[in-house]
C-alpha positions in Angstrom: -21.3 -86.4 -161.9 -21.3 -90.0 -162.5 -20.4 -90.8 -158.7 -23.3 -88.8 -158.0 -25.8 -90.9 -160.4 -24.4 -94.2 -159.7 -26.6 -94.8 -156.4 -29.7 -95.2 -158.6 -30.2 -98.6 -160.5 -31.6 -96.8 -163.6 -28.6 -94.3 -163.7 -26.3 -97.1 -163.3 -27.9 -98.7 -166.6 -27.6 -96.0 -168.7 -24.0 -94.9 -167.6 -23.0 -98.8 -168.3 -24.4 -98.5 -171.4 -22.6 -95.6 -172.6 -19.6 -96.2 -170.6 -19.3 -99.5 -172.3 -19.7 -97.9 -176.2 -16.5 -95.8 -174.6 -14.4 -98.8 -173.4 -15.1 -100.3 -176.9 -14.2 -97.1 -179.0 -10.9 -97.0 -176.6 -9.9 -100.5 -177.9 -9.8 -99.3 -181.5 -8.8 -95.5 -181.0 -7.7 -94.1 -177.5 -7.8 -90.5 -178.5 -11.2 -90.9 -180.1 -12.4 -92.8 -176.7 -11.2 -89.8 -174.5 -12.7 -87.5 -177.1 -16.3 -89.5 -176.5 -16.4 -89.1 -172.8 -19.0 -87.2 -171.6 -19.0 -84.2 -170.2 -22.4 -83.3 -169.2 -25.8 -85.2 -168.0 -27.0 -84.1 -171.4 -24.2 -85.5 -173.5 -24.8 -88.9 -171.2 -28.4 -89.0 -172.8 -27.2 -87.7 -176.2 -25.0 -90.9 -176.0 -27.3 -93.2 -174.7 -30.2 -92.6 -177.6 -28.0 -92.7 -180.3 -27.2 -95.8 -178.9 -30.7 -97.1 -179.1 -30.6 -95.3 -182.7 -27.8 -97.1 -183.6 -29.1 -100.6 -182.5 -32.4 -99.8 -184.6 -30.5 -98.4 -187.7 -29.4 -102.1 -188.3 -32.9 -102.8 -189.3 -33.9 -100.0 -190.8 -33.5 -96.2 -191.0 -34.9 -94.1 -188.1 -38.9 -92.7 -188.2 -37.8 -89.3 -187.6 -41.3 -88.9 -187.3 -42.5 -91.4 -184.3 -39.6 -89.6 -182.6 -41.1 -86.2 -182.9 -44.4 -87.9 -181.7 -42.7 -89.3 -178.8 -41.2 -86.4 -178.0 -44.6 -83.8 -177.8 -46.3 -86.8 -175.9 -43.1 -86.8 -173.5 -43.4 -83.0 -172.9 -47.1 -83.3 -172.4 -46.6 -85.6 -169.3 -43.6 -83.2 -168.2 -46.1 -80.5 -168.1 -48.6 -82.2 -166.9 -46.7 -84.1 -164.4 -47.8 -87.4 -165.9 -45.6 -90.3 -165.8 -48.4 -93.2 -167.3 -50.1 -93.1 -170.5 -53.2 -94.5 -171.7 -53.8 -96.0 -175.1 -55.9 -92.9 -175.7 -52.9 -90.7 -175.2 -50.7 -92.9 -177.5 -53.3 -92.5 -180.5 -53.6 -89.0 -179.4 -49.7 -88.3 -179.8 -49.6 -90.8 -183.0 -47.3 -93.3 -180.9 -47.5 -96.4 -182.5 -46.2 -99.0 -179.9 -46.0 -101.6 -182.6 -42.3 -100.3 -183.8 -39.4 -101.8 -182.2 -38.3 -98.1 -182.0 -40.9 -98.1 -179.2 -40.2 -100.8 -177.3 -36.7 -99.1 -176.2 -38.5 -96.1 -175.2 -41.9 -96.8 -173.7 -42.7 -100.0 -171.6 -46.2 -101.8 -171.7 -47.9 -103.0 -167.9 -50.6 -104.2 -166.5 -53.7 -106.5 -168.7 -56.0 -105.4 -171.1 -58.7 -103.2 -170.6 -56.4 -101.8 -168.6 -52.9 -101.3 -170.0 -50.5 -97.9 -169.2 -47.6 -97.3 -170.9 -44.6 -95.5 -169.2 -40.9 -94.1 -170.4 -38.1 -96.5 -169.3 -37.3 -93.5 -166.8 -38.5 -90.2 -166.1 -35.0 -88.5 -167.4 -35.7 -90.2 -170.5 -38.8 -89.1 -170.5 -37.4 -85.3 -170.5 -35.0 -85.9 -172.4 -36.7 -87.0 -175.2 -39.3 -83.8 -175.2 -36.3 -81.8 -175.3 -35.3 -83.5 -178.0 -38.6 -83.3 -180.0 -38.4 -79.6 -180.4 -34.6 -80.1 -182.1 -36.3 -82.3 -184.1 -39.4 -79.9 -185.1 -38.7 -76.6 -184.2 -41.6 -74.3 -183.9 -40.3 -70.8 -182.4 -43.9 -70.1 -180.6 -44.1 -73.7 -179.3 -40.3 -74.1 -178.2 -40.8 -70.3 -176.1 -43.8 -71.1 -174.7 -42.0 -74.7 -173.5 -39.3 -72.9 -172.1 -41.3 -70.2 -170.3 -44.0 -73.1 -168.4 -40.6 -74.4 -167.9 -39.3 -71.8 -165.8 -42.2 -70.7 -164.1 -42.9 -74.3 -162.5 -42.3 -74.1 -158.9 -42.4 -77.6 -157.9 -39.3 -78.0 -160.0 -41.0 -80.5 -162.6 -39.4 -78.3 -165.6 -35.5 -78.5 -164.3 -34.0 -81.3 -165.9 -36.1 -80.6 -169.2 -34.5 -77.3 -168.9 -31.1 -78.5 -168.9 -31.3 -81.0 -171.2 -32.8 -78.7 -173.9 -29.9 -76.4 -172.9 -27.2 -79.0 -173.1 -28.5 -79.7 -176.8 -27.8 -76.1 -177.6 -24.1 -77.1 -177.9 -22.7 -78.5 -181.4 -20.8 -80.8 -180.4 -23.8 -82.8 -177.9 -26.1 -82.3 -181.2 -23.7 -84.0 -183.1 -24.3 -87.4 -181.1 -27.7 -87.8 -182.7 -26.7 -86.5 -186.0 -25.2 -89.5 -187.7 -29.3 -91.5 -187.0 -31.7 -88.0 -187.2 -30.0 -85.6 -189.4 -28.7 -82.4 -188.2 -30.8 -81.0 -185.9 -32.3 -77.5 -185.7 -29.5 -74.9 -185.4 -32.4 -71.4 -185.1 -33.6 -74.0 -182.3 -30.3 -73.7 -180.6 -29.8 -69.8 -180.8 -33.3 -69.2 -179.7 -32.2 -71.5 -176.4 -28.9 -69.9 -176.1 -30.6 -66.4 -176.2 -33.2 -67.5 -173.6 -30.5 -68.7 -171.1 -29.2 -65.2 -172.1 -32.1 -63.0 -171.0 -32.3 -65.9 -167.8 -29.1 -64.2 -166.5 -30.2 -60.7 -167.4 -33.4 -60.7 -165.4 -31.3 -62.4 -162.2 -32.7 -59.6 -159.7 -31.3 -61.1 -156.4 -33.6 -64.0 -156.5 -32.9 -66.7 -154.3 -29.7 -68.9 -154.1 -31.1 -72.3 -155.7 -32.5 -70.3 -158.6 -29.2 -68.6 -159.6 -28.1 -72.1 -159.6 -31.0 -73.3 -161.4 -29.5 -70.9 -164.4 -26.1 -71.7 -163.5 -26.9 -75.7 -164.0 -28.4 -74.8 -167.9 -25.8 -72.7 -168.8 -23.1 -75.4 -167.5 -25.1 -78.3 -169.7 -24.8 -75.2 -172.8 -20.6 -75.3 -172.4 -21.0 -72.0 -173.9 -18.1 -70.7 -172.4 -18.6 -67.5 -174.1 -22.8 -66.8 -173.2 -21.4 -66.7 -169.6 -18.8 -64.8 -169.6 -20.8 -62.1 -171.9 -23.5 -62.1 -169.6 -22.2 -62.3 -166.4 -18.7 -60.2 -167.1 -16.0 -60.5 -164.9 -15.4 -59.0 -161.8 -18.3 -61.0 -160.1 -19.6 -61.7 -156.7 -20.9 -64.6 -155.7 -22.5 -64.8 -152.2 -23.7 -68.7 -151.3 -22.9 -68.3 -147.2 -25.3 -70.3 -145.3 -26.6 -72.3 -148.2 -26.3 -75.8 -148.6 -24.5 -76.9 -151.7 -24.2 -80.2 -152.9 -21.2 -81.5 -154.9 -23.0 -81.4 -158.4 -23.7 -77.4 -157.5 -19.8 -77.6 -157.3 -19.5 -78.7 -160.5 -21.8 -76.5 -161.6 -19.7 -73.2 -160.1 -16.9 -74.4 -161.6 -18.0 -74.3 -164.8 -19.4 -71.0 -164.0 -16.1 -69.9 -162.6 -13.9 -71.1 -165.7 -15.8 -69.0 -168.1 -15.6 -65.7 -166.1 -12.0 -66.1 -165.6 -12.2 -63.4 -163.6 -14.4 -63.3 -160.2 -14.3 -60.6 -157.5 -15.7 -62.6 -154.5 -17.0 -66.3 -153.6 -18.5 -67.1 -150.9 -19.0 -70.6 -149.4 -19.1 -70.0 -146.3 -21.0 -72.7 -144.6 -22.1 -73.9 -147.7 -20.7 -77.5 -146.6 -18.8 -78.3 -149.5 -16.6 -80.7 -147.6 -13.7 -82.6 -149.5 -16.1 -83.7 -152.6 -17.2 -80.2 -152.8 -13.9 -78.4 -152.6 -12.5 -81.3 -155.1 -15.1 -80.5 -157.4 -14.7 -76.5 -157.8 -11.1 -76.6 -156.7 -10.0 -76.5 -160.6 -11.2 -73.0 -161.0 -11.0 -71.2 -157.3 -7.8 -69.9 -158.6 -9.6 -67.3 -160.4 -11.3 -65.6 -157.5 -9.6 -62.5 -156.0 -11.8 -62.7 -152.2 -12.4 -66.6 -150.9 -14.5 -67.0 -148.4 -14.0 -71.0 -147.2 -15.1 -70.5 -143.4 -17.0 -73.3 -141.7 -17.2 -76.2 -144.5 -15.7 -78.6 -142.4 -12.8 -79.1 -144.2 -9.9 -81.3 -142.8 -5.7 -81.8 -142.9 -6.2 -84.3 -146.2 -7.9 -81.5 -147.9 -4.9 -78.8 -147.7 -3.2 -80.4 -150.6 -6.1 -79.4 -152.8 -5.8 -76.0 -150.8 -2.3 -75.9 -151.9 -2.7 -76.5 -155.6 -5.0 -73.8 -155.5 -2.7 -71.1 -154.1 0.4 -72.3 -155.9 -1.8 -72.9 -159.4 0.8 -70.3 -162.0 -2.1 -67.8 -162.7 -3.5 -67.7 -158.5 -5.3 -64.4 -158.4 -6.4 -65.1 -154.6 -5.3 -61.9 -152.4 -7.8 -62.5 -149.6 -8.5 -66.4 -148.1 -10.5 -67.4 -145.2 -10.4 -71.0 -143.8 -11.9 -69.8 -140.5 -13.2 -72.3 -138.6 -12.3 -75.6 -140.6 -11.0 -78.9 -138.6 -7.4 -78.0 -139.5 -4.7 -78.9 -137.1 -1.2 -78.7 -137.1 -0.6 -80.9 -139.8 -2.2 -78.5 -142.0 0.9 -75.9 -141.3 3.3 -76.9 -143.2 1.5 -77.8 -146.4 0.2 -73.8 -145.7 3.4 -72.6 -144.8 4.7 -74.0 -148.4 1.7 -72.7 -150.1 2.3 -69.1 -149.0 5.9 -69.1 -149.3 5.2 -70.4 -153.4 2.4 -67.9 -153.6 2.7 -63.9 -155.1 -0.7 -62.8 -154.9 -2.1 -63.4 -151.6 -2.3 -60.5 -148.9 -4.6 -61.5 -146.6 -4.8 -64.7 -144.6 -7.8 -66.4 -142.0 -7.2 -69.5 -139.9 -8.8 -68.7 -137.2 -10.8 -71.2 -135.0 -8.3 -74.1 -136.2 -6.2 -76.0 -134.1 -2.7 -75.2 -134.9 -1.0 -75.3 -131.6 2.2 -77.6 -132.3 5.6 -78.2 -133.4 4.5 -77.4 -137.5 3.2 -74.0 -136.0 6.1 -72.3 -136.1 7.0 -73.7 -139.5 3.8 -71.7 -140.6 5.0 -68.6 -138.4 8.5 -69.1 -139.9 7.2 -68.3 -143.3 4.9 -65.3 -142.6 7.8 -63.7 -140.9 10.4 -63.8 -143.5 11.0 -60.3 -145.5 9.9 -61.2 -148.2 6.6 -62.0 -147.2 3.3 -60.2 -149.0 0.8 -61.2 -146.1 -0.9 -57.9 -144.6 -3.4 -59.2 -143.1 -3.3 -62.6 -140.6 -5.7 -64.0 -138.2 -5.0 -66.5 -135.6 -7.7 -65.8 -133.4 -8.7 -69.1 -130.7 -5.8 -71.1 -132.7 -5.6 -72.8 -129.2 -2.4 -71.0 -128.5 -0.8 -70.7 -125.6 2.1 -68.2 -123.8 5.4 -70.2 -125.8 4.0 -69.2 -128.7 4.0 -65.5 -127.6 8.0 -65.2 -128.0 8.0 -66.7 -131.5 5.6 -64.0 -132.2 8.1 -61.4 -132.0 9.9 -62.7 -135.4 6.8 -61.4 -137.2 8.3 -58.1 -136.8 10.4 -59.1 -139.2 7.8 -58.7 -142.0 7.6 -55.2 -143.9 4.0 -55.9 -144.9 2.4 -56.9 -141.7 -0.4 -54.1 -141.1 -3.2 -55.6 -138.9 -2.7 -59.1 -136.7 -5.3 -61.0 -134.5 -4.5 -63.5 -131.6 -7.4 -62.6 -130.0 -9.6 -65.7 -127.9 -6.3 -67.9 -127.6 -4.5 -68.8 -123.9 -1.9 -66.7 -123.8 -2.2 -65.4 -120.1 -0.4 -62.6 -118.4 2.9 -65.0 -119.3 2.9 -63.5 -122.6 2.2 -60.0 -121.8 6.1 -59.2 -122.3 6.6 -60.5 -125.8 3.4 -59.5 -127.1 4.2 -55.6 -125.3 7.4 -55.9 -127.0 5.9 -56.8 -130.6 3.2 -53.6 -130.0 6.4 -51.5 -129.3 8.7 -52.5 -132.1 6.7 -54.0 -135.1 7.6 -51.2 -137.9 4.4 -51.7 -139.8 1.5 -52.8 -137.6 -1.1 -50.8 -137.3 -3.9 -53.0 -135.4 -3.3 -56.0 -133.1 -6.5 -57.7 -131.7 -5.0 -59.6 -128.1 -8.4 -59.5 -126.5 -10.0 -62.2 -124.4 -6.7 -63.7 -124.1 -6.9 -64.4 -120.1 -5.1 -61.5 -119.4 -5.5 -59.8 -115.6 -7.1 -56.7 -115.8 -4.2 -55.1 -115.0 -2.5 -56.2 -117.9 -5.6 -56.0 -120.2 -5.4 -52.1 -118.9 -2.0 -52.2 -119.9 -2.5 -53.7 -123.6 -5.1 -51.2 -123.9 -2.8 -48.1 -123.2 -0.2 -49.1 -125.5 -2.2 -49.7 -128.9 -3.4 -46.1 -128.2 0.2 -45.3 -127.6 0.8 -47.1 -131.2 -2.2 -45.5 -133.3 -1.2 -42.5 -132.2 2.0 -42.7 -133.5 
């Protein structure tokens, strides 16, 4: 999250700012310092006004008050997709810019007659109307917020949405508490049950929405909203849509609380290393994974691996079809299927494997004891020596369908692969098409997987 923020010069203040209140706190009380960290963009800006609050209580207690004031005038330009205020607005709003409070929020420019006054940032600038209805909740006014909110198509309402999500939780709250008093608890649950009736009314709408949702609930960390609303057993289908790596933070989260998932699909979502880092922690819990075409590379198979050896792997189908994989990714594989109980069904196709670590890989899905069922090599750039070392895979029990389709294995290895038809115990489909096979021999092939379905 931070990595993703620290591009902007206004992002980079604010995280130095709190960053730096964490580095001090770590100095007096480690456990406390890790305990501060945030954990959300929300808990980032929880951090960084009570920091302000802090500096301000020195001289004084807080206006609770002016920041109620600052925080309807804030929504108001949210809304109304202003970012510059007149003096007009200010006495409208009953901003006095006279307080030092004010100075920390709003900045003066230009020369009189004609002076505007902006927030320090727009993020500030939502955050701060989320905060104002914490501060004065008003059911009608917080529910009409949150609809116009929602509704907004340009986007304008998304990061007020998630920040007045994110202050739903307790323990973000709790940031602010120690300058403005506990803030409004009915405001939370009337959040939390909005987020709530969000998921309900999900009726296949379109893939940024969902994550739109996803993001609010994520800021919430209420674990236990998501998993109540969306249940276990969940598919999730993102193929062919572009997701960046903080909408791979965000399906983490989403991920964690389920526990349970039925099906994720990324395929060509173009998660990339980042991506896969980033959502890595919780693809454990998903029982169909669907990683084809992300572009993923030989460095990233050790996060691959952690995820199919993780204790509590409930993966039994994964597809890395059409990655950048090479041969060097075979061992790391071959380990993580050897160490792995759950998984039945296994997709490399359209990688590069052809090499010496290839039959390391084909060493392990060969063995007895292997659970794989399912395995797909097709265009793996292999070529007829392979063909022979095929033959071992008659050696697994469980092996019911195999394709080597689209690979180079030429009429050369017509006699192995005929021999594997003829003797493998369990196969019951073998895909050898497009293989550069004569047609003689392609007649051949054909006659002798009828021969084996019929028997």
């Amino acid at each position: 999250m931070l990595y993703t923020f620290c591009y902007i010069p206004s992002y980079c203040w604010i995280i130095c700012t709190v960053l730096s209140m964490c580095f001090r706190a770590q100095r007096a009380n480690s456990a406390q310092a890790v305990e501060f960290l945030p954990k959300t963009v929300t808990q980032l800006y929880a951090s960084f006004i009570s920091n302000i609050l802090a500096n301000h209580c020195q001289a004084g207690s807080i206006d609770k008050n002016f920041l109620i004031s600052i925080g309807r005038m804030a929504e108001y330009g949210v809304s109304n997709q202003i970012l510059s205020f007149t003096k007009d607005d200010l006495e409208t709003f009953n901003v006095d810019t006279s307080s030092h409070l004010a100075t920390s929020f709003v900045i003066e420019s230009g020369q009189p007659p004609h002076v505007s006054y902006s927030f320090l940032h727009l993020t500030i600038q939502e955050f701060m109307a989320a905060l104002g209805h914490y501060l004065d909740y008003s059911p009608e006014g917080l529910q009409k917020a949150l609809e116009e909110a929602k509704s907004t198509e340009d986007g304008r309402g998304e990061i007020f949405l998630r920040f007045i999500s994110g202050l739903s939780d307790s323990s973000t709250r709790s940031l602010l508490k120690p300058y403005v008093g506990d803030l409004s608890a009915p405001a939370a649950k009337h959040v939390i049950s909005f987020l709530q009736k969000s998921i309900i009314t999900l009726q296949n709408p379109d893939n940024r929405k969902v994550l739109n949702v996803f993001a609010c609930l994520a800021e919430s960390r209420n674990k236990a909203l998501v998993s109540s609303s969306i249940g276990s057993n969940k598919q999730f289908q993102f193929s062919e849509f572009y997701l960046v790596p903080l909408d791979c933070t965000v399906l983490a989260f989403i991920l964690e609380s389920c526990r349970e998932t039925e099906l994720l699909d990324l395929g060509t979502c173009f998660i990339q290393t980042e991506g896969l880092e980033r959502i890595s922690a919780a693809l454990h819990t998903v029982r169909d994974l669907r990683l084809t075409n992300n572009n993923l590379r030989d460095e990233d198979v050790p996060c691959l691996y952690s995820i199919l050896t993780h204790r509590q792997c409930r993966i039994q189908r994964c597809s890395l079809r059409n990655n950048g994989l090479t041969e060097t990714s075979c061992l790391p594989m071959a380990l993580a299927v050897s160490e792995n109980t759950s998984l039945r069904d296994l997709d490399l196709s359209k990688n590069k494997l052809a090499g010496e670590d290839f039959y390391q890989l084909l060493e392990v899905l060969s063995a007895p004891t292997c659970r794989i069922e399912c395995l797909a090599l097709q265009e793996a750039k292999l070529t007829p020596e392979y063909t022979e070392s095929f033959l071992s895979l008659t050696n697994n029990p469980n092996l019911v369908s195999l394709n080597i389709s689209s690979n180079f294995f030429g009429d050369a290895g017509y006699p192995h692969i005929q021999k594997h038809i003829l003797t493998h115990p369990s196969l019951r489909e073998i895909r050898v098409g497009m293989n550069d096979f004569s047609e003689e021999t392609e007649r051949n092939l054909l006659q002798l997987q009828r021969h084996r379905s019929d028997h």
